[in-house]
Backbone as CSV, one residue per row, in Angstrom:
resi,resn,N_x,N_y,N_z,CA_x,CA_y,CA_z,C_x,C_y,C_z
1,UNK,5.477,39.673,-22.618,4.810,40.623,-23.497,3.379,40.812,-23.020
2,UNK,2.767,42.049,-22.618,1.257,42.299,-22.619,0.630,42.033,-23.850
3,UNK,-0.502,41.016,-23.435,-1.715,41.385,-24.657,-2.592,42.270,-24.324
4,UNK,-3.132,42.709,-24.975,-4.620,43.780,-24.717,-6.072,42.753,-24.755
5,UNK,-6.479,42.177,-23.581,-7.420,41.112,-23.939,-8.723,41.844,-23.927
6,UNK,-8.770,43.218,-24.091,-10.269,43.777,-24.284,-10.765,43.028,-25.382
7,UNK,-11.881,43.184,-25.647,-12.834,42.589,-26.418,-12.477,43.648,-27.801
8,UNK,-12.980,43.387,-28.733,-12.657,44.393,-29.815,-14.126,45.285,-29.733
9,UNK,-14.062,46.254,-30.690,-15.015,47.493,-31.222,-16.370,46.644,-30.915
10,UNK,-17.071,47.057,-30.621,-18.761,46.393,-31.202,-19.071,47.896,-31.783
11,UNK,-19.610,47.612,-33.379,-20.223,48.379,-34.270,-21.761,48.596,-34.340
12,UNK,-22.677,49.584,-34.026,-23.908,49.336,-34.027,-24.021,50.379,-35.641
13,UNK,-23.450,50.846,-35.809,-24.124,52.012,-37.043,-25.201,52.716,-36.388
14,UNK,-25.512,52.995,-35.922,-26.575,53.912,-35.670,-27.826,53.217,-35.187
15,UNK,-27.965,51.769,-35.053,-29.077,51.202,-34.993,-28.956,50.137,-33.561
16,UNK,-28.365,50.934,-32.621,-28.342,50.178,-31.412,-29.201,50.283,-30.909
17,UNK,-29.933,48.622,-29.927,-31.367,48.496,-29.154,-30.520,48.641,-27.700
18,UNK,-31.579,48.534,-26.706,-31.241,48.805,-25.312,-30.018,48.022,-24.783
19,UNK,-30.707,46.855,-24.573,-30.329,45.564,-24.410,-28.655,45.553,-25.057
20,UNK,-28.600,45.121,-26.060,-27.414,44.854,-26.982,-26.091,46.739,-26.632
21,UNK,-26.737,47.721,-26.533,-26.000,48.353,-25.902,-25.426,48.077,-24.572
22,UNK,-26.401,47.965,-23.759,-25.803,46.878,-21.926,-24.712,46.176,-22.245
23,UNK,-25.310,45.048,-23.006,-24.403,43.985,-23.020,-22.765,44.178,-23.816
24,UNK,-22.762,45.064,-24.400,-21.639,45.836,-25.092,-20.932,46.327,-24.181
25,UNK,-21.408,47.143,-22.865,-20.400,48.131,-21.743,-19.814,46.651,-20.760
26,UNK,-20.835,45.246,-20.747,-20.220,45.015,-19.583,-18.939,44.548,-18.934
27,UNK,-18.204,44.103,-20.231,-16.935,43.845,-19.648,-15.738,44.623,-19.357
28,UNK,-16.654,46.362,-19.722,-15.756,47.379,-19.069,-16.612,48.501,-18.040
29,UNK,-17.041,47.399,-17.047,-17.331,47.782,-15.727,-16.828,48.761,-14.858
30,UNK,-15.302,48.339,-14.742,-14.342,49.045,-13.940,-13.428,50.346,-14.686
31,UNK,-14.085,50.192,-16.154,-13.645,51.815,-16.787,-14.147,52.489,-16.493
32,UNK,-13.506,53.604,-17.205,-14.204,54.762,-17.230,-15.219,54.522,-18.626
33,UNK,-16.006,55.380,-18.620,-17.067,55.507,-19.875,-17.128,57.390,-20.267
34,UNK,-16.229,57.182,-21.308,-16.386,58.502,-22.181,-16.938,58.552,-23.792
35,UNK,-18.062,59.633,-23.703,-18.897,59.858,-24.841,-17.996,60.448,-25.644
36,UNK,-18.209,60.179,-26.872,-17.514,60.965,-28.130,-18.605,61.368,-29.225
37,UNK,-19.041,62.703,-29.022,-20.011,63.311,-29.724,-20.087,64.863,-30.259
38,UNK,-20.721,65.128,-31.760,-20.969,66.220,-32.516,-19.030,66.343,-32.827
39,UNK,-17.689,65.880,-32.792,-17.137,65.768,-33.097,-16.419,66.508,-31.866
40,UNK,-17.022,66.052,-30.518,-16.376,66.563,-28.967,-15.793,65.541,-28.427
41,UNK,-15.080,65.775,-26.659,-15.079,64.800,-26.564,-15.696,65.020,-25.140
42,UNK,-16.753,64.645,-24.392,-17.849,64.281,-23.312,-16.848,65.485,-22.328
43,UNK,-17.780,66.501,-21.737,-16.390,66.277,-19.835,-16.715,65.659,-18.866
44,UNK,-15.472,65.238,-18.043,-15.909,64.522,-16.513,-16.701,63.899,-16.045
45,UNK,-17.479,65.481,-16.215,-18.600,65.596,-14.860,-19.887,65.533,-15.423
46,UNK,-20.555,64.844,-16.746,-21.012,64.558,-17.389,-22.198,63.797,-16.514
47,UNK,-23.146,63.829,-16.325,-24.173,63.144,-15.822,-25.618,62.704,-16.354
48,UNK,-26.496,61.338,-15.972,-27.748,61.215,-16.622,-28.688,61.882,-15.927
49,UNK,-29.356,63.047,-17.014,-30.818,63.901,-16.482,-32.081,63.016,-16.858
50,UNK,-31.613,62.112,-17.529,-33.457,62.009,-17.868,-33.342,60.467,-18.273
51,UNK,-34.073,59.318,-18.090,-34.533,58.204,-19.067,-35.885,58.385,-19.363
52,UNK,-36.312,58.640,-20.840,-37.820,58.328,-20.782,-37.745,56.936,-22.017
53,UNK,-38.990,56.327,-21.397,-39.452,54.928,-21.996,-40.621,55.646,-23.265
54,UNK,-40.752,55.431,-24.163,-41.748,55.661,-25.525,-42.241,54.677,-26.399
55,UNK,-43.638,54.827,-26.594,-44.160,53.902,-27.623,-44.436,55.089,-28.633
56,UNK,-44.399,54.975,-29.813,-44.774,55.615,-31.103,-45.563,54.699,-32.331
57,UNK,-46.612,55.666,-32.716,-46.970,55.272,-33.896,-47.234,56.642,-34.474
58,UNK,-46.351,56.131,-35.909,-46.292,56.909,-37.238,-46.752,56.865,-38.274
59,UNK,-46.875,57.559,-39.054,-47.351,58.181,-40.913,-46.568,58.607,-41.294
60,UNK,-45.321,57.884,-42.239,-44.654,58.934,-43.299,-44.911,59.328,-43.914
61,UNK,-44.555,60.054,-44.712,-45.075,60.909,-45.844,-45.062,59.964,-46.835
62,UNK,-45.105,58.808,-47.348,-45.378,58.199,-48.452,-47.004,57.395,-47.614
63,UNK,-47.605,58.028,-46.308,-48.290,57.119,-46.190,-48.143,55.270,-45.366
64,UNK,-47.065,55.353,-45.051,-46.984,54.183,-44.405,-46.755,54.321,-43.083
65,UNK,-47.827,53.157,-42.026,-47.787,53.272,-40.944,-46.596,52.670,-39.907
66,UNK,-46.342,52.640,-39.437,-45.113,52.378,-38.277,-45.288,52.389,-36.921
67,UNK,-44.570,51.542,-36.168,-44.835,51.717,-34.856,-43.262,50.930,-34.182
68,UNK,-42.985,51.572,-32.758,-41.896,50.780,-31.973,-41.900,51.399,-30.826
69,UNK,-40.770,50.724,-30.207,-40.482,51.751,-28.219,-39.270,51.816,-28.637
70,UNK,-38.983,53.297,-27.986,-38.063,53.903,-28.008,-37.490,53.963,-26.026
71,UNK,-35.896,53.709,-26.197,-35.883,54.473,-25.008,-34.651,55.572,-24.860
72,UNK,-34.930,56.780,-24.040,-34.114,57.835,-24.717,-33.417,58.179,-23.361
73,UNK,-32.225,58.442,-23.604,-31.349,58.660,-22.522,-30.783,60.406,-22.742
74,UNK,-30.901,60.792,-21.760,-30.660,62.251,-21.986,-29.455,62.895,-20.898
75,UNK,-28.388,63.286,-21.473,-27.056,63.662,-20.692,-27.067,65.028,-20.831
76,UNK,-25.839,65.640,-19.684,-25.989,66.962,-19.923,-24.221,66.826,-19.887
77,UNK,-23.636,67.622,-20.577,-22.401,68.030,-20.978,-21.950,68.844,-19.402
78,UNK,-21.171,68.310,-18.624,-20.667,69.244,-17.555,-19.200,69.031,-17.482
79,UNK,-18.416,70.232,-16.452,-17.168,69.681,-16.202,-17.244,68.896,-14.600
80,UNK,-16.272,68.483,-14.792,-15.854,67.376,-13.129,-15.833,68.249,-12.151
81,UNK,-16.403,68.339,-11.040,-15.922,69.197,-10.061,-14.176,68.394,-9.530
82,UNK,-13.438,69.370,-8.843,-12.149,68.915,-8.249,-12.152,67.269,-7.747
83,UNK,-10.738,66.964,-8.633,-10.943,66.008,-8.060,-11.889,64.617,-8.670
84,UNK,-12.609,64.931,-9.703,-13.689,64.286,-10.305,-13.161,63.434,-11.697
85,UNK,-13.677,62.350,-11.830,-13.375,61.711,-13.294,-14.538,61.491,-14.053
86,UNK,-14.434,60.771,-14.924,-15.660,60.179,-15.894,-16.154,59.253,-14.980
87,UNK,-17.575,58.564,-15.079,-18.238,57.796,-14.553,-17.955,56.399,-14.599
88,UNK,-17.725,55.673,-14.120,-17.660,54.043,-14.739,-18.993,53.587,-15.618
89,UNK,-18.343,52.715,-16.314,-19.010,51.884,-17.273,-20.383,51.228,-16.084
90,UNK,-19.357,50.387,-15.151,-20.515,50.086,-14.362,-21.765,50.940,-13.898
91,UNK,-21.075,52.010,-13.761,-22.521,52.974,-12.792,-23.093,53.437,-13.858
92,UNK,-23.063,53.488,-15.105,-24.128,54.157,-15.841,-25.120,52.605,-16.189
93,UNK,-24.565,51.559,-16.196,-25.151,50.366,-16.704,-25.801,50.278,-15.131
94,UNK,-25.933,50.973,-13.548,-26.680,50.594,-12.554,-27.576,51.716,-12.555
95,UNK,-27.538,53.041,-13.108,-28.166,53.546,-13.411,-29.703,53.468,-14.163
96,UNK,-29.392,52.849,-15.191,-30.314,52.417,-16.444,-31.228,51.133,-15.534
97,UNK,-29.971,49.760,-14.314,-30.715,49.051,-13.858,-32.373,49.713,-12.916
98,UNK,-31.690,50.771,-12.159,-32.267,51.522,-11.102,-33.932,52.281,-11.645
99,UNK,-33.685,52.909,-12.726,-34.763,53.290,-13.515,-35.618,51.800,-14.334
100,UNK,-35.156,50.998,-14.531,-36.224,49.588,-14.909,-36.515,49.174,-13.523
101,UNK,-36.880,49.506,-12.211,-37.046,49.362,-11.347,-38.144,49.957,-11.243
102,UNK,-38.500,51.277,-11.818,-39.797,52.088,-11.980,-40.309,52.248,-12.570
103,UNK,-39.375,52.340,-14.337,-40.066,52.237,-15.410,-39.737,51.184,-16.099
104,UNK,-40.293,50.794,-17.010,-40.713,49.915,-17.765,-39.359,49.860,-19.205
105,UNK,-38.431,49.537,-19.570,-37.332,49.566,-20.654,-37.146,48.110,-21.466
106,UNK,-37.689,47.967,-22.501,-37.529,47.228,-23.243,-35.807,46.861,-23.455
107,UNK,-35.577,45.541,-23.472,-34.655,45.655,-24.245,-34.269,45.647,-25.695
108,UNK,-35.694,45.500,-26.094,-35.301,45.284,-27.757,-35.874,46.993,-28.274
109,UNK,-35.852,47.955,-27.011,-36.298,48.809,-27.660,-35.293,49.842,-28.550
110,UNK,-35.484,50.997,-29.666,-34.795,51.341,-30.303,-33.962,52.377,-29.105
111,UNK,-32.434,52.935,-28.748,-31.505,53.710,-28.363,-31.772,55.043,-28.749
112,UNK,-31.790,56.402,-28.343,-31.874,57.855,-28.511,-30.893,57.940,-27.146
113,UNK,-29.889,59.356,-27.843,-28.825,59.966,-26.843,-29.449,61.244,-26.958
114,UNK,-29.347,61.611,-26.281,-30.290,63.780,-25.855,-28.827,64.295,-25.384
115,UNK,-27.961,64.982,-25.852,-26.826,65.394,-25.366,-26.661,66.988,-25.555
116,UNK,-26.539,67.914,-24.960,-26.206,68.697,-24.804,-25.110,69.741,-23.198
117,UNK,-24.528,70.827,-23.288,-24.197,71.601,-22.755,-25.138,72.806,-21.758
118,UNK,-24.945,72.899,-21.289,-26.092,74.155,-20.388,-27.059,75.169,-21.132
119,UNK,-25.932,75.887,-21.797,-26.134,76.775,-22.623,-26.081,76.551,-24.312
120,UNK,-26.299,75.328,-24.413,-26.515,74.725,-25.993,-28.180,73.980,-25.885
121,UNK,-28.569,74.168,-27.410,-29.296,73.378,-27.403,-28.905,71.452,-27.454
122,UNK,-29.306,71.148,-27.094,-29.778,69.500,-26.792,-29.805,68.893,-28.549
123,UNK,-28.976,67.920,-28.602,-28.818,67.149,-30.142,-29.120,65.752,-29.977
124,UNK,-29.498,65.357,-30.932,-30.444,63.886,-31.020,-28.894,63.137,-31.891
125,UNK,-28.469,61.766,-31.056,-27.964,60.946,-31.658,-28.177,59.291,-31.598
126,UNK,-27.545,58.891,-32.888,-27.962,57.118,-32.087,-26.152,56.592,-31.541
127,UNK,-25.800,55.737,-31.190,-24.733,55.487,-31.116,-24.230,54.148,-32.297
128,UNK,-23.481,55.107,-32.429,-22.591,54.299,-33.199,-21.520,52.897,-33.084
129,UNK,-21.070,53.243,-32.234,-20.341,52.396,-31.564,-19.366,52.278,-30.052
130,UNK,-19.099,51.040,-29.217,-18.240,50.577,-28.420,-17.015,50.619,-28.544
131,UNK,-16.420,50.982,-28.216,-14.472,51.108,-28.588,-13.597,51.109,-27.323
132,UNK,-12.949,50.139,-27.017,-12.011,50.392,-25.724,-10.594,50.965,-25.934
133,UNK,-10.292,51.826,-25.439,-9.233,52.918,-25.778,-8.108,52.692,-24.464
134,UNK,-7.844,51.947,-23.931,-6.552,52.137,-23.259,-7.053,51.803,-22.001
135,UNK,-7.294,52.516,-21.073,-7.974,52.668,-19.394,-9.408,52.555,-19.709
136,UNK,-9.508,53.024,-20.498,-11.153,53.383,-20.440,-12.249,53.114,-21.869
137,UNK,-13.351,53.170,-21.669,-14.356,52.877,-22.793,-14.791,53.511,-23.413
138,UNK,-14.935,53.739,-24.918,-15.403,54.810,-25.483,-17.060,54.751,-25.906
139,UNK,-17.703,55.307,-25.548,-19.058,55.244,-26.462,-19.232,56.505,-27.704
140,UNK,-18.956,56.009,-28.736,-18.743,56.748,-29.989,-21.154,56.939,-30.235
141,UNK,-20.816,58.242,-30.514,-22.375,58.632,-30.768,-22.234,59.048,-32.278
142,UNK,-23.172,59.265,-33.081,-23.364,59.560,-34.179,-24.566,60.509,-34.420
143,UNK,-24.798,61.693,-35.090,-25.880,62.980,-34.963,-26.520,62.002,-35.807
144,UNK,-28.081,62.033,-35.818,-29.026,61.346,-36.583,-29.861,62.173,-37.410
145,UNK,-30.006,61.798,-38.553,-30.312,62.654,-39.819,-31.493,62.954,-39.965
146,UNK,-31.878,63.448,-40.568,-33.552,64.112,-40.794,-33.481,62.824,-42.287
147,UNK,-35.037,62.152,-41.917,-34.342,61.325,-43.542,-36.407,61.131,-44.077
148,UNK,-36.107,61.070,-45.085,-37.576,60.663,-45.432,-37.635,58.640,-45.874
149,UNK,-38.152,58.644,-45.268,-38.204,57.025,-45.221,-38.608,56.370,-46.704
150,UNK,-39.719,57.122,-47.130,-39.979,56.097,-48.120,-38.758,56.402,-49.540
151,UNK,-38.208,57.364,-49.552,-37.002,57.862,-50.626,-36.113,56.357,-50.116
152,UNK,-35.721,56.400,-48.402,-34.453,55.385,-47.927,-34.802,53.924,-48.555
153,UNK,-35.888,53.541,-48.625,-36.230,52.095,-48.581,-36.183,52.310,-49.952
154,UNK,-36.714,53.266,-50.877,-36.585,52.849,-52.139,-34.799,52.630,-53.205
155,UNK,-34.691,54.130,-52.175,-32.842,53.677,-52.243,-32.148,52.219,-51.911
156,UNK,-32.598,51.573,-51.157,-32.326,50.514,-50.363,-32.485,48.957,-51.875
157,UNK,-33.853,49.102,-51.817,-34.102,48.602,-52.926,-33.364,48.454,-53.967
158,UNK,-33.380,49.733,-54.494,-32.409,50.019,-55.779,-30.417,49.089,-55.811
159,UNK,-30.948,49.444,-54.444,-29.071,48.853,-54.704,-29.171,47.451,-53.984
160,UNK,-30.190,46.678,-53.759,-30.036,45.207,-53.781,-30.696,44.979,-54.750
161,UNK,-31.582,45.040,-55.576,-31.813,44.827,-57.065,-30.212,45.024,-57.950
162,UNK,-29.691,46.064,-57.297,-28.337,46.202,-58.714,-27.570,45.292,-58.192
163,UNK,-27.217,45.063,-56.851,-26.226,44.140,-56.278,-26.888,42.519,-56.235
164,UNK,-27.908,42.254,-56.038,-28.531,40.258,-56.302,-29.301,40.806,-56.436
165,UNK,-29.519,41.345,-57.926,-30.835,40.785,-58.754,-30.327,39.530,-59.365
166,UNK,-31.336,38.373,-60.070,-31.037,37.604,-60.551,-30.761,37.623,-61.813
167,UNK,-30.810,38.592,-62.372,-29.794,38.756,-63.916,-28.572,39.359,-63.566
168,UNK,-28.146,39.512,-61.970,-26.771,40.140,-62.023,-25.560,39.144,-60.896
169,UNK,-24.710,38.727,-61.620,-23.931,38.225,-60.386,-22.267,38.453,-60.168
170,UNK,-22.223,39.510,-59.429,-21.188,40.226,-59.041,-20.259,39.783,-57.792
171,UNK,-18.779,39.061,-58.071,-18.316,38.586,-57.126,-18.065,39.395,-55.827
172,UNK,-18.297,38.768,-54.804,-18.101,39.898,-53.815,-18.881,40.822,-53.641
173,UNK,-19.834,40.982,-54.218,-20.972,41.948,-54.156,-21.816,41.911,-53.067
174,UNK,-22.073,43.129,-52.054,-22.684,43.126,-50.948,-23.403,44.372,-50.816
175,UNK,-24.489,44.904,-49.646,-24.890,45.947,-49.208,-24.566,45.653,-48.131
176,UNK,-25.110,46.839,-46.908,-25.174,47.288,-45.967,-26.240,47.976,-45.601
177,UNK,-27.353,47.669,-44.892,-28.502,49.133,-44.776,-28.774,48.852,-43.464
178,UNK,-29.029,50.439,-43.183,-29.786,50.637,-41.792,-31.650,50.313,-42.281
179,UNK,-32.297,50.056,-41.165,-33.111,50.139,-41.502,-34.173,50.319,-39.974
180,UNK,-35.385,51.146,-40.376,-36.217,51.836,-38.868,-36.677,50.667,-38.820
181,UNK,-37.562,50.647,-37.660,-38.510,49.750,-37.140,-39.468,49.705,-38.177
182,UNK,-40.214,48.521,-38.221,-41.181,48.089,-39.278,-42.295,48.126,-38.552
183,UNK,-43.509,48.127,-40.254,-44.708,47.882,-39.568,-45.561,46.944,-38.996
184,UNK,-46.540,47.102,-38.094,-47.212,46.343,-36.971,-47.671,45.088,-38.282
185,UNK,-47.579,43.930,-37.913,-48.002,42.489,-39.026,-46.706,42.566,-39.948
186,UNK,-46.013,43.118,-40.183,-44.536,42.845,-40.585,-43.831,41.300,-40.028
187,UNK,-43.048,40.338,-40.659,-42.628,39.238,-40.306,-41.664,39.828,-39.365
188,UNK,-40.913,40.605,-39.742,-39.670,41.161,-38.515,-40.436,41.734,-37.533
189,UNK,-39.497,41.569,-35.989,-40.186,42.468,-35.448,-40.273,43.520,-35.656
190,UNK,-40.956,44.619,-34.780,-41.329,45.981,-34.821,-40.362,46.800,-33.557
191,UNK,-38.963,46.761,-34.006,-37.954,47.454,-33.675,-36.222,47.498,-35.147
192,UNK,-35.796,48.790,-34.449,-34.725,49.138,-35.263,-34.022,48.001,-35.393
193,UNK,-33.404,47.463,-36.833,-32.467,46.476,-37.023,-31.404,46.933,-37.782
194,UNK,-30.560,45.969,-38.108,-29.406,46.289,-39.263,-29.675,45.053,-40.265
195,UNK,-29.709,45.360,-41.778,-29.883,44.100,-42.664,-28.969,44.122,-42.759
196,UNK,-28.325,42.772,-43.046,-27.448,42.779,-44.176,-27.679,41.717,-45.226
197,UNK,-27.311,42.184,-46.287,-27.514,40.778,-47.622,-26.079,40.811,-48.079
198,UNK,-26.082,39.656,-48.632,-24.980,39.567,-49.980,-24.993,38.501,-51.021
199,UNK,-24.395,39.038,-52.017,-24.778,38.264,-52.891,-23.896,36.251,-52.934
200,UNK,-24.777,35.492,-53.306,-23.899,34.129,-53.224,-22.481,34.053,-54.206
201,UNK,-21.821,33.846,-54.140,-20.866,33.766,-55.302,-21.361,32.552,-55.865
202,UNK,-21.130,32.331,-57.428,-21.571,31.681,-58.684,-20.806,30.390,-57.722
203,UNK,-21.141,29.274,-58.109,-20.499,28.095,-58.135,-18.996,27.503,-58.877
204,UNK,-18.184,27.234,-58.640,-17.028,27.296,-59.460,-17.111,25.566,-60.642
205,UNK,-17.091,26.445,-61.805,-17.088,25.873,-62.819,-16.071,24.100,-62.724
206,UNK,-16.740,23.196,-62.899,-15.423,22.312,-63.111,-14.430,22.107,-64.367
């Protein structure tokens, strides 16, 4: 009987760093690597136009300052010329090596995909997730939202106060949040993470 000894899914939600993306493609080196994005699926002949490395500092609109590195990878939607397949996993991961050769790429920095067609405009995503599909590797992308930050965190709030506040204890009760890079003197660092909390379950009565 065949097993399938690929590794399973790695899930980023939207909040994948450099680094932890790498280390996600490498044990499908010798695949192929196909994008799945805006609800397409990548062609062929798909190639990298651009890495740029970024530092940012921000002001949201509630007033709070922010800062992180970004690094942004920018593809262009093509078909294969004759004869042509998708790229390997490996060569886009020697790619990315080849450019930290000149520029400077954090690995803990936050992930941006720039994807577009010739004649389309160019769409901003984060990736979502790793998925191995048969022969080959999937990199699942996700479109990234226009969001106002200080509304998210207060949302955020709201539902771990309802889920472990300490007047509430709900079995099984959990969140999930994305959350941006924090600010500079923040205990976390100052890059994109994923929280997660949950609540303890009560102690069982004797």
């Amino acid at each position: 009987m065949n097993v399938d000894a690929s590794p399973p899914a790695v899930e980023f939600h939207g909040d994948a760093l450099l680094g932890a993306l790498l280390d996600a493609l490498e044990p499908y080196a010798a695949r192929p690597l196909v994008l799945e994005y805006g609800e397409r699926r990548i062609q062929p002949g798909y190639h990298v136009t651009e890495v740029k490395a970024g530092s940012f500092v921000t002001l949201d609109c509630g007033g709070n300052p922010d800062r992180w590195r970004e690094t942004v990878i920018q593809i262009e939607d093509l078909p294969a010329e004759a004869g042509g397949d998708y790229m390997l996993a490996g060569k886009f991961r020697s790619i990315l090596d080849r450019v930290t050769r000149r520029v400077e790429l954090a690995a803990d920095a936050r992930l941006t995909f720039e994807v577009g067609m010739p004649d389309e405009p160019m769409r901003v995503f984060d990736v979502d997730a790793v998925q191995p599909g048969g022969d080959h590797v999937v990199l699942r992308l996700a479109a990234r939202p226009a969001i106002c930050k200080p509304r998210h965190r207060a949302a955020q709030q709201a539902v771990a106060g309802a889920c472990c506040g300490a007047s509430v204890a709900k079995p099984g009760c959990c969140w999930r949040a994305r959350a941006g890079p924090l600010a500079e003197g923040s205990e976390a660092s100052a890059s994109s993470v994923t929280l997660t909390a949950s609540c303890r379950l009560p102690d069982p009565q004797p």
